[in-house]
VEXVOTOR-850023 format. One record per residue (C-alpha): x, y, z. Coordinates in Angstrom, 3 decimals, decimal comma, always signed. Layout:
N
<r u="X" v="Y" w="Z"/>
...
% end
This chain:
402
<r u="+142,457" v="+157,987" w="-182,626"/>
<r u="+141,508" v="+156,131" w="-179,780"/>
<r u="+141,517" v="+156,624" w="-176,087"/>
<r u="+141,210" v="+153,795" w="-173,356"/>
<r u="+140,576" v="+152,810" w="-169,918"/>
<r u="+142,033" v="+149,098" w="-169,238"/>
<r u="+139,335" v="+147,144" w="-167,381"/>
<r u="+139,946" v="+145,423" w="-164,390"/>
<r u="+140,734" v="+141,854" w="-164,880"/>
<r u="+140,948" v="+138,677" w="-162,726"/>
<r u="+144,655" v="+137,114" w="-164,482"/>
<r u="+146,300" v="+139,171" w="-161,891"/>
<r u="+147,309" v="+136,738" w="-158,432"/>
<r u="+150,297" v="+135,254" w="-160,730"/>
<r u="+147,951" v="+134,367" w="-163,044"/>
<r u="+146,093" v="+131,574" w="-161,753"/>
<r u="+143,079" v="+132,950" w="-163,054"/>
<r u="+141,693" v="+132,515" w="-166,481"/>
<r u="+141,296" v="+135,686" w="-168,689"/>
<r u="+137,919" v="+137,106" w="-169,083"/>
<r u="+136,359" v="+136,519" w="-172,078"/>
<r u="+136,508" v="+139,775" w="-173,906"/>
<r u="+140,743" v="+139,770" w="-173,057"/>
<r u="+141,217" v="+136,484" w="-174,350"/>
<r u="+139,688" v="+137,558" w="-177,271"/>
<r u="+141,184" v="+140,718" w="-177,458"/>
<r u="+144,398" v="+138,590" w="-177,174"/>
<r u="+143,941" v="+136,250" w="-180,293"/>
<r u="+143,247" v="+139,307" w="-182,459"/>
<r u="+146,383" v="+140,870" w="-181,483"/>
<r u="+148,403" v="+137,725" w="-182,135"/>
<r u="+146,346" v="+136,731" w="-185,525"/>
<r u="+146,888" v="+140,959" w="-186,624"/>
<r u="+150,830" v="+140,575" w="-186,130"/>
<r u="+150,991" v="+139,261" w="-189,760"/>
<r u="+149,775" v="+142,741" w="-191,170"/>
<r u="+152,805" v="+144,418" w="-189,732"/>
<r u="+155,506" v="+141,931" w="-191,329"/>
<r u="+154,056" v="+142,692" w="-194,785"/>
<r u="+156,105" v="+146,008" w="-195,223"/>
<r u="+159,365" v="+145,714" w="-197,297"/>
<r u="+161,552" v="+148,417" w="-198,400"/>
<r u="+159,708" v="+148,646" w="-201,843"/>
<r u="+156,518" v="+149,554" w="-199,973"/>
<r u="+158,415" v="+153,207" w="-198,785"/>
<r u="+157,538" v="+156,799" w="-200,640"/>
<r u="+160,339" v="+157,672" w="-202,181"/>
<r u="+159,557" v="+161,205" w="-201,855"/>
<r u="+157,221" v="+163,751" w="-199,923"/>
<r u="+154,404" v="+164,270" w="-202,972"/>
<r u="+152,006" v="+162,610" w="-200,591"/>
<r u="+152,435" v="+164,439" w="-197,344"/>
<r u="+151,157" v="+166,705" w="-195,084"/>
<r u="+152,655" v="+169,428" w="-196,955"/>
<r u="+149,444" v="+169,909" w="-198,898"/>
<r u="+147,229" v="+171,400" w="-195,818"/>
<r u="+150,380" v="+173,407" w="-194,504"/>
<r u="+149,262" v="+175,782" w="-197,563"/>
<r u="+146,907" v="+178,248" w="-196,957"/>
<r u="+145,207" v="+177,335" w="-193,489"/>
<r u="+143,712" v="+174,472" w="-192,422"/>
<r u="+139,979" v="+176,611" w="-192,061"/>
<r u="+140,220" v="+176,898" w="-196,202"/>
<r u="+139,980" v="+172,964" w="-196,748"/>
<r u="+139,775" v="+170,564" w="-193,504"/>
<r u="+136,487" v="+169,377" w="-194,794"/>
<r u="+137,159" v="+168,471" w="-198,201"/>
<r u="+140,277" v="+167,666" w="-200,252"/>
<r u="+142,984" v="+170,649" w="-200,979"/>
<r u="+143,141" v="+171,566" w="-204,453"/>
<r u="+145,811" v="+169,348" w="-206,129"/>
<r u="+146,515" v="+166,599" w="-204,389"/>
<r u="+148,399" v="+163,461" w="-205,685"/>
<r u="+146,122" v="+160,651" w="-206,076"/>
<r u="+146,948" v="+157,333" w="-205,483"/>
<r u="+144,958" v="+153,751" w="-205,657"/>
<r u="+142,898" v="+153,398" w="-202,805"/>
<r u="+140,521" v="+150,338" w="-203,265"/>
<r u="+137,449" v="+150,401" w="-200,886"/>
<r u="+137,838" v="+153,714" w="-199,532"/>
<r u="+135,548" v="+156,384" w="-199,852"/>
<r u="+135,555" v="+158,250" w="-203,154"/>
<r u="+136,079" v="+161,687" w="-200,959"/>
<r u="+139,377" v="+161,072" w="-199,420"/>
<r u="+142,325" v="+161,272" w="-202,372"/>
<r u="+145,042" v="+159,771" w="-200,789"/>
<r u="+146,343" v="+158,107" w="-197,298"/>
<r u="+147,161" v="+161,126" w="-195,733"/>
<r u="+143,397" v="+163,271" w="-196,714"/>
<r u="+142,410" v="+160,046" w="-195,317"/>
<r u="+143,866" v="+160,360" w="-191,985"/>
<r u="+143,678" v="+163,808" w="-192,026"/>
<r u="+140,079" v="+164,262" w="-192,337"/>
<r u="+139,053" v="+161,164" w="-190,715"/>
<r u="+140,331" v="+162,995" w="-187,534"/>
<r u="+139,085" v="+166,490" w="-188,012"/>
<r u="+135,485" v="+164,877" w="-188,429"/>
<r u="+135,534" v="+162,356" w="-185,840"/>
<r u="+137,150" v="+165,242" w="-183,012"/>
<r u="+136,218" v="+168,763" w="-184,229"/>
<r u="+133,201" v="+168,123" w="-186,154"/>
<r u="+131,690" v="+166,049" w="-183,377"/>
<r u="+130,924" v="+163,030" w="-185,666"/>
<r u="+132,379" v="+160,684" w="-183,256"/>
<r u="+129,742" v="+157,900" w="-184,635"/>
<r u="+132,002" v="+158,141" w="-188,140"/>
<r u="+133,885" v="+155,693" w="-186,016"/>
<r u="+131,610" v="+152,989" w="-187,252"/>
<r u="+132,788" v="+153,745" w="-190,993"/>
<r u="+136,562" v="+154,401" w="-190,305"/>
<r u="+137,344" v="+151,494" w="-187,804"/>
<r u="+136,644" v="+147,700" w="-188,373"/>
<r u="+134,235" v="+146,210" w="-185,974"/>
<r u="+137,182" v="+144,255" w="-184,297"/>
<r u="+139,697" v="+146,751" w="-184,334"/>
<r u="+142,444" v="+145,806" w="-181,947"/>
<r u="+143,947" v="+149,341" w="-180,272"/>
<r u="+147,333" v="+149,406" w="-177,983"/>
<r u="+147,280" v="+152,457" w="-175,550"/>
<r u="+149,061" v="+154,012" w="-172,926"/>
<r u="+148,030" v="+151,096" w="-170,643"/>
<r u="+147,629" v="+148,148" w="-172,603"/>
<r u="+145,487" v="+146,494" w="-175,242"/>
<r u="+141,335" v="+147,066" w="-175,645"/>
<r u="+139,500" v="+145,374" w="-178,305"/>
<r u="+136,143" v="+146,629" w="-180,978"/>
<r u="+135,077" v="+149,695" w="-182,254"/>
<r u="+132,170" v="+150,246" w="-179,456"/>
<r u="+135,236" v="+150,830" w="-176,945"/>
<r u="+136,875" v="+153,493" w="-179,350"/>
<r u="+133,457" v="+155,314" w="-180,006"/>
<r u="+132,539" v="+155,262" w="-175,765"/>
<r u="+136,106" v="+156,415" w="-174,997"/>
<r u="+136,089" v="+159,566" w="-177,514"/>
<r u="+132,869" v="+160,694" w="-176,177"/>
<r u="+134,289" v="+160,332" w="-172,539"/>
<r u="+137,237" v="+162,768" w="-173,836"/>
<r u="+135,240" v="+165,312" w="-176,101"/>
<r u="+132,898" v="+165,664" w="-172,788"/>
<r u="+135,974" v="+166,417" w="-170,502"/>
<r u="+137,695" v="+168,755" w="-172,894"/>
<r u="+134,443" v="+169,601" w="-175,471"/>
<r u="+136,504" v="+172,191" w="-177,190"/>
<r u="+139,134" v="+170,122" w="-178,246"/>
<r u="+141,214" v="+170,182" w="-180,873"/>
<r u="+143,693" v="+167,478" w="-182,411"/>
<r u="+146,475" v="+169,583" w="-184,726"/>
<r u="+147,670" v="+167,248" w="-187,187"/>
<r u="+151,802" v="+168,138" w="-186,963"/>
<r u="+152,830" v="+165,451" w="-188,739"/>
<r u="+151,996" v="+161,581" w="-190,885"/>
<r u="+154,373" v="+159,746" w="-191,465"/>
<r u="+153,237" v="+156,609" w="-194,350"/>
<r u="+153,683" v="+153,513" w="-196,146"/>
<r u="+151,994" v="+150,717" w="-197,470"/>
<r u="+149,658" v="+150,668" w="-200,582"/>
<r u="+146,114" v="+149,181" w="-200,776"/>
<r u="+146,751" v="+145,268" w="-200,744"/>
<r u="+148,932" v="+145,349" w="-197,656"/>
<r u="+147,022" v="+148,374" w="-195,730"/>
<r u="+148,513" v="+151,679" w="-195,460"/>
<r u="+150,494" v="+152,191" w="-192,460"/>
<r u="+150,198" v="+155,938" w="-191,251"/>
<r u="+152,226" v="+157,251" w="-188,039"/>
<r u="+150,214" v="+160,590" w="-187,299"/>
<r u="+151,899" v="+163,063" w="-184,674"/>
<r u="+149,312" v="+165,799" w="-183,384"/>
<r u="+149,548" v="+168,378" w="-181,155"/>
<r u="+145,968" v="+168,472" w="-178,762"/>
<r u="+144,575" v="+171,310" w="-177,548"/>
<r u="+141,584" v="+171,712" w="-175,096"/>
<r u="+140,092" v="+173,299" w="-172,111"/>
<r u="+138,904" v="+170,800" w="-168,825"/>
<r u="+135,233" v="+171,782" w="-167,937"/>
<r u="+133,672" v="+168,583" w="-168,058"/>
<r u="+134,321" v="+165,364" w="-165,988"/>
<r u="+136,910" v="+162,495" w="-166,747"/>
<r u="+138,021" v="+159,691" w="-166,008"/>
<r u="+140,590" v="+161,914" w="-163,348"/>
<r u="+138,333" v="+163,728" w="-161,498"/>
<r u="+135,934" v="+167,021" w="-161,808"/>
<r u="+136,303" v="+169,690" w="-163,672"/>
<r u="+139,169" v="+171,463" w="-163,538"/>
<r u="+139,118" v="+174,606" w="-166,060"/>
<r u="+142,395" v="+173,831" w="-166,882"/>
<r u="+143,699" v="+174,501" w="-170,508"/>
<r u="+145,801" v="+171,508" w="-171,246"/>
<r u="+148,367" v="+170,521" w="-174,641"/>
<r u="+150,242" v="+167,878" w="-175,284"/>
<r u="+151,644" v="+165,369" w="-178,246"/>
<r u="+150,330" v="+162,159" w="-179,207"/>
<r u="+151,038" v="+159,542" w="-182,046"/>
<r u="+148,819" v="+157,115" w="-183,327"/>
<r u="+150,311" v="+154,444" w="-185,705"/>
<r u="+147,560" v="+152,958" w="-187,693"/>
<r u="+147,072" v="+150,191" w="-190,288"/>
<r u="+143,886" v="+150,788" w="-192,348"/>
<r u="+142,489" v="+148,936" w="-195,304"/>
<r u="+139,141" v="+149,854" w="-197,196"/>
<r u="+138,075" v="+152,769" w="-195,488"/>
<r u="+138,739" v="+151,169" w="-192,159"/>
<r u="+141,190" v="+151,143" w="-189,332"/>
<r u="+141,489" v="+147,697" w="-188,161"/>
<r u="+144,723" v="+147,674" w="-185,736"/>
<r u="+146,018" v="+150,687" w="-183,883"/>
<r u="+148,482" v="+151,583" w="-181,815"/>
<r u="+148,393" v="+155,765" w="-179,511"/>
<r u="+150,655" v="+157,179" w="-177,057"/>
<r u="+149,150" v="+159,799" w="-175,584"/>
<r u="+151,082" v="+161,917" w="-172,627"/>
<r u="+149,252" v="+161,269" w="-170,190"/>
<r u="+151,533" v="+162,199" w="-167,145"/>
<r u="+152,030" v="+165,278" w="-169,004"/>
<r u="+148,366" v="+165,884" w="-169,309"/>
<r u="+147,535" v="+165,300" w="-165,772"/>
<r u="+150,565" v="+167,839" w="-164,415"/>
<r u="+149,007" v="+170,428" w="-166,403"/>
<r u="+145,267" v="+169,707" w="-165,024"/>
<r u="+147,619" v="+170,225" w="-161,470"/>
<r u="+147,035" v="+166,624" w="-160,425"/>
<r u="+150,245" v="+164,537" w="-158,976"/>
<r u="+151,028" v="+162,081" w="-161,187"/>
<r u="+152,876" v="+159,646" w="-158,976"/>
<r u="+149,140" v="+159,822" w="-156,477"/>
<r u="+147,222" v="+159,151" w="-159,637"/>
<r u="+149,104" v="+156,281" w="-160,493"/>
<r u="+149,004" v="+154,683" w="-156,884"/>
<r u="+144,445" v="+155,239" w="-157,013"/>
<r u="+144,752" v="+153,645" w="-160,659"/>
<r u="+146,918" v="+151,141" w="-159,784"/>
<r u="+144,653" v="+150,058" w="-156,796"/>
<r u="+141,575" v="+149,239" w="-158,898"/>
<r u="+142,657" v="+148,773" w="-162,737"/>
<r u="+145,468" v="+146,363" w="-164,247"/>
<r u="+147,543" v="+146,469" w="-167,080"/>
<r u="+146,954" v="+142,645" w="-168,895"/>
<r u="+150,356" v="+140,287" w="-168,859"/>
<r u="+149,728" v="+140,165" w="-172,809"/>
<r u="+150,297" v="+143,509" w="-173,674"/>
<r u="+154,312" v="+143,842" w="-173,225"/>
<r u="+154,833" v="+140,458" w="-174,497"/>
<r u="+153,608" v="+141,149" w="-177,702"/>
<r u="+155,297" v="+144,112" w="-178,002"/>
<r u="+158,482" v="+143,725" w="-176,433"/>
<r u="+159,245" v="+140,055" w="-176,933"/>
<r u="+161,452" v="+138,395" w="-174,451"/>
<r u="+162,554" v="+140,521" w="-171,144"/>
<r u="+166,120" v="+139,147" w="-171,103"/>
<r u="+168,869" v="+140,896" w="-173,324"/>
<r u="+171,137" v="+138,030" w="-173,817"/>
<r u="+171,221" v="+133,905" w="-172,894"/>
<r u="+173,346" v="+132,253" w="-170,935"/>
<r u="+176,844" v="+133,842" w="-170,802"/>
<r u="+176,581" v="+135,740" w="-174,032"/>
<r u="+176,373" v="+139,346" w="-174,846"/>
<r u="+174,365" v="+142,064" w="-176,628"/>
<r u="+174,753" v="+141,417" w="-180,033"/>
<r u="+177,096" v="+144,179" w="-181,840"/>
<r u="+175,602" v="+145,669" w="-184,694"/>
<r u="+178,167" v="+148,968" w="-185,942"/>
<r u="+176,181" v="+151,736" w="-187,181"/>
<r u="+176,696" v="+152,213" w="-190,637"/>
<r u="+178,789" v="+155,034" w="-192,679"/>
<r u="+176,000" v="+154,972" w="-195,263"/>
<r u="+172,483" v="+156,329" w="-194,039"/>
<r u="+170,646" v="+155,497" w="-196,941"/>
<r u="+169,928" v="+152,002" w="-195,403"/>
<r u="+167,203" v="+154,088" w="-193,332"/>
<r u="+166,431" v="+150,391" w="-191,899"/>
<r u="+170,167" v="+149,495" w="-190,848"/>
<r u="+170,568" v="+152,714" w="-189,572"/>
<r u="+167,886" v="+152,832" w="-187,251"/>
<r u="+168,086" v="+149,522" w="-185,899"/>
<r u="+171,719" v="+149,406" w="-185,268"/>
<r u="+171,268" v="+152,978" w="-183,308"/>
<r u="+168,872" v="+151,347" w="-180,981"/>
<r u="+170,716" v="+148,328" w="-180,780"/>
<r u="+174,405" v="+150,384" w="-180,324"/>
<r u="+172,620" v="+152,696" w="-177,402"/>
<r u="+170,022" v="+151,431" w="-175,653"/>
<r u="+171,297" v="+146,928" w="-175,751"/>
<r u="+174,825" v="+147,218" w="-175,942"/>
<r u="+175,163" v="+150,146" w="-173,660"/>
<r u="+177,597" v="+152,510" w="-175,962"/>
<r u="+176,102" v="+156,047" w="-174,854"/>
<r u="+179,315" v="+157,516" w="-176,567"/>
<r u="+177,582" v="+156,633" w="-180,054"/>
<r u="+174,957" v="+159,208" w="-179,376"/>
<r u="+177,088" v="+161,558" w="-180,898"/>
<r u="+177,452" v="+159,751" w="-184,103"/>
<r u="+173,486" v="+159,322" w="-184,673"/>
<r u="+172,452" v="+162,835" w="-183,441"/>
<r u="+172,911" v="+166,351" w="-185,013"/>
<r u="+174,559" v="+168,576" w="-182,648"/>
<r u="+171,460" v="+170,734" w="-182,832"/>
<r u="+169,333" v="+167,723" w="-182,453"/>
<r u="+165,782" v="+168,817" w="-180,306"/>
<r u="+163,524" v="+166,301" w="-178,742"/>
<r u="+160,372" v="+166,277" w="-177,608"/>
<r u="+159,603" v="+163,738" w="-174,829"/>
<r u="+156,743" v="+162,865" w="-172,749"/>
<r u="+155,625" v="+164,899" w="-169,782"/>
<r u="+156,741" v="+167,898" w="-171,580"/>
<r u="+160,124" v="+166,935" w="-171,775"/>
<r u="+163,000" v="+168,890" w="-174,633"/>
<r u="+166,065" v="+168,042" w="-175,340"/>
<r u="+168,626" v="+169,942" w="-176,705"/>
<r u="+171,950" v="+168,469" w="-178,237"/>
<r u="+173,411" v="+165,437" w="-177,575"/>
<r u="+174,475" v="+165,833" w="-174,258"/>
<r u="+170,674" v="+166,464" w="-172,929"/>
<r u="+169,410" v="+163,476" w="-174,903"/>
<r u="+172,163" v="+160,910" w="-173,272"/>
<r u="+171,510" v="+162,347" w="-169,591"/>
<r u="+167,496" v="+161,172" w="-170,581"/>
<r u="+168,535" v="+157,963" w="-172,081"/>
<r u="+170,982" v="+157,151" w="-168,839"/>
<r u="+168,791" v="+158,099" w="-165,961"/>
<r u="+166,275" v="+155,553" w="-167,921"/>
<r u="+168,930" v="+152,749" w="-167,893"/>
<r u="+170,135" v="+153,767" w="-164,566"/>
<r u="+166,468" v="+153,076" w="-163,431"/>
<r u="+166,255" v="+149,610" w="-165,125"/>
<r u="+169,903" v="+148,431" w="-165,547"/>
<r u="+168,609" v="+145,506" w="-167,296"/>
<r u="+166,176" v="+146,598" w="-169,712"/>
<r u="+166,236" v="+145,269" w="-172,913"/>
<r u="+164,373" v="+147,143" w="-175,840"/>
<r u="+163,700" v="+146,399" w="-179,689"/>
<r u="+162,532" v="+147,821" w="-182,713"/>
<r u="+158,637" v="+146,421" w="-182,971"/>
<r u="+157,821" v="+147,859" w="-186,374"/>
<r u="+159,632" v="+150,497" w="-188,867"/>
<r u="+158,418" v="+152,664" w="-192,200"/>
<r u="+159,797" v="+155,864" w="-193,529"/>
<r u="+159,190" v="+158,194" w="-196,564"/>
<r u="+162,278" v="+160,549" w="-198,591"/>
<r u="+165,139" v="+159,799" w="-200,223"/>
<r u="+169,209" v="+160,462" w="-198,881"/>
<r u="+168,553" v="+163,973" w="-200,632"/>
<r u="+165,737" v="+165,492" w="-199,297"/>
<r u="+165,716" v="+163,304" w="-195,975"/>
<r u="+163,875" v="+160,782" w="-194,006"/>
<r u="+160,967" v="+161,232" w="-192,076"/>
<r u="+160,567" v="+157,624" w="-189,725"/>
<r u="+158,240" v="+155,810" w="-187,369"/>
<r u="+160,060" v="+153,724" w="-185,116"/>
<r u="+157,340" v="+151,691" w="-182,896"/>
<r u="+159,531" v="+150,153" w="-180,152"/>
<r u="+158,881" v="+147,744" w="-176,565"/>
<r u="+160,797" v="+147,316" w="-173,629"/>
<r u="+161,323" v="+145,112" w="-170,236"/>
<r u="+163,545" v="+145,900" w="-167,285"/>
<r u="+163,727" v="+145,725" w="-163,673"/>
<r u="+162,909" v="+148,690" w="-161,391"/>
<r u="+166,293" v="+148,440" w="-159,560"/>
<r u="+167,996" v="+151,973" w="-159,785"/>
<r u="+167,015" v="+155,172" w="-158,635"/>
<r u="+165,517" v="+158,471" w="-160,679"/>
<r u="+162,770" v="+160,125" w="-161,289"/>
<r u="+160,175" v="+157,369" w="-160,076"/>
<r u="+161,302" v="+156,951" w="-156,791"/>
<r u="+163,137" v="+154,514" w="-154,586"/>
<r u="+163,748" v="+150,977" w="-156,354"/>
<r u="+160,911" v="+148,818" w="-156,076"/>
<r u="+162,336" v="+145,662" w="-157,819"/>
<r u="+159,377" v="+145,348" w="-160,124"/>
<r u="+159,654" v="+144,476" w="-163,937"/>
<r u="+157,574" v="+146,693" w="-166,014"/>
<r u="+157,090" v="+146,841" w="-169,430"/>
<r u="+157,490" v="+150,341" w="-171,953"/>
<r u="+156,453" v="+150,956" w="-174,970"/>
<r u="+156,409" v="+153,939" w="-177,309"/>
<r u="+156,841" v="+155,094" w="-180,840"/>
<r u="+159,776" v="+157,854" w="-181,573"/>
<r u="+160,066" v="+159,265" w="-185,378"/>
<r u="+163,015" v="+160,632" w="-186,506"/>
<r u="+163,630" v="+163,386" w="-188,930"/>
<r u="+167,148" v="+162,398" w="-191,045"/>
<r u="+168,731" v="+165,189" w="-192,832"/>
<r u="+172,501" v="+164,951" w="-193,653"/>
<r u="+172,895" v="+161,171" w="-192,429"/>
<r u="+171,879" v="+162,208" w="-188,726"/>
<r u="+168,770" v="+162,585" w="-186,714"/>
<r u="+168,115" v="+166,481" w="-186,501"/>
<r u="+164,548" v="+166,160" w="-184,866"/>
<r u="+163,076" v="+163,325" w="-182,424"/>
<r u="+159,653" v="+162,750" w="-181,095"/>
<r u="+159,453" v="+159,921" w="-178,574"/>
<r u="+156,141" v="+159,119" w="-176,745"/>
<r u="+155,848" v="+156,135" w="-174,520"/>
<r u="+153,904" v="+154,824" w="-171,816"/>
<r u="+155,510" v="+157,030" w="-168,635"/>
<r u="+152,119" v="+156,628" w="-166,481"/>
<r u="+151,283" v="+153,424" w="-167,432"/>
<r u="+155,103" v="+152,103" w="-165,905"/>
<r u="+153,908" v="+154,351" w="-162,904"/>
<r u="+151,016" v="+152,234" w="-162,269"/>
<r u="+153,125" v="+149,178" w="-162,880"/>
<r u="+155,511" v="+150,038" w="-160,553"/>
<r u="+152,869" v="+151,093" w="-157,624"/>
<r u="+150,229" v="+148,425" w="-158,105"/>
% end
């Protein structure tokens, strides 16, 4: 997984500036890449959970992290290395390596030489990026870990394999970053990384790290580190409008779309994108209660849980509150299961709205910012029992204050 810093770049002034160099490039390999991600059709799904993580929840991790566990299901994988059995050994082990084992120049095998990587902050561009930013990280926390807690797949070997891998990261702050000195701070927090590799490389990428949650637990303000971010780096114009498409959520004089939520939740693709349509475009926060398990948890960013339904709306109206006109949709969607032993989903979603309410982050300042995040779902039972939903929270901070 990678980690970036967005370098400063002269569009800003309305953009009467041309783009550097490396971000116009950076932005014609995002826009040629967005074919790979309509390639995914239902048939493309696992049907069932005999490739999963399940394998290396047996017996430890310490037993097997560095090679295959015994018995894995084996499935075609055309260019990768003979080691790695399936997708998920792949992405498992490809990690471990890379952040435990210290072989951060394994980068060079695993990621294509003009990888294009969305971040907290916006879009960076080649593998030389990636393998500079994970030594900046492994020298501020050089103990750390990355817990794989979750990978969510589809995909086969002619149209990549899509992989959406939650892990928990664990580490201790005695080295400098990109924050400030050393702190001695032991930090943890969630991150997903949604990933589209083919032949033994990563080629497009997209991580949401918590990054306001990491820098309350190194006892930084987050709303101060924002404003001394904000004052010498930039988040490109490019990156929302690729992933968010347009800011407005209806022409003229119509209205959100209506799209009922169906009785059936074996249409995991209906169901998901008629939630976020129901709740977050057309504004029905009573429907919560139809998509959620009343003993639905979620885990948030900057350490947030939720607990029931009535938690999870209060979240999802102080956000619309904040930006009455936001308008969000559903970027790209896989799952794995079946209606009897559940879903697992990755939802990878954007989002534009004005800063004209009040909350959390402060008086109104009437900017437009752009979110973006990835949520999966856990479906047992037709409704959503578990939710993990990471998305940009310091990077709309630094929108909002530069």
């Amino acid at each position: 997984m990678a980690e970036a810093v967005q370098e400063r770049s002269s569009s800003e002034a309305g953009g009467r500036d041309k783009p550097k160099p490396q971000v116009a490039r950076a932005e014609r390999a995002a826009e040629s890449s967005r074919v790979q991600f309509d390639a995914l059709s239902a048939e493309h799904m696992p049907k069932d959970y005999s490739i999963s993580l399940d394998a290396y929840r047996r017996g430890g991790t310490d037993n097997f992290i560095g090679k295959a566990p015994e018995g894995l299901v084996a499935q075609p994988m055309r260019g990768f290395d003979p080691t790695y059995v399936n997708i998920i050994d792949y992405i498992v082990r490809i990690t471990h390596r890379i952040w435990e084992e210290k072989d951060i120049g394994y980068i060079y095998d695993s990621y294509s030489h003009d990888c294009t990587v969305w971040d907290d902050l916006g879009l960076q561009y080649g593998r030389d990026k990636i393998v500079a930013d994970t030594v900046h990280t492994n020298n501020a926390f050089p103990d750390i870990r990355l817990v794989a807690d979750e990978v969510v797949w589809a995909g086969n070997e002619e149209v990549g394999f899509h992989t959406s891998h939650r892990t928990k990261i664990l580490g201790t702050n005695t080295g400098f970053s990109r924050f400030g000195p050393p702190t001695g701070k032991r930090v943890q927090l969630w991150c997903i990384a949604n990933c589209v590799a083919r032949a033994n490389e990563i080629f497009h990428e997209h991580v949401i790290y918590d990054t306001a949650g990491l820098l309350q637990q190194l006892g930084l303000d987050v709303v101060e580190t924002a404003k001394r971010f904000a004052a010498v780096r930039q988040i490109t114009p490019f990156a929302a409008n690729f992933m968010a498409g347009e800011p407005k959520r209806m022409p003229g004089q119509g209205k959100p779309a209506s799209r009922p939520i169906p009785q059936s939740r074996d249409d995991v693709e209906e169901f998901v994108r008629a939630a976020f349509q129901t709740v977050w475009n057309r504004r029905n926060f009573g429907a919560i209660d139809a998509i959620y398990s009343p003993n639905v948890v979620m885990q948030g960013s900057t350490g947030r849980v939720y607990r029931g339904p009535g938690q999870l709306r209060s979240f999802i109206l102080s956000m619309v509150a904040m930006f009455p006109d936001i308008s969000l949709t559903v970027d790209d969607l896989y799952w794995m299961g079946n209606p009897k032993d559940g879903f697992v989903v990755s939802i990878r979603w954007g989002a534009v709205g004005t800063h004209r309410g009040f909350g959390p982050y402060g008086e109104p300042t009437g900017k437009q910012v752009n979110l973006w995040g990835i949520t999966q779902w856990v479906i047992e039972g037709g409704v959503v029992q578990k939710e993990w939903t990471m998305f940009n929270e310091f990077g709309v901070l630094m929108q909002l204050y530069r």
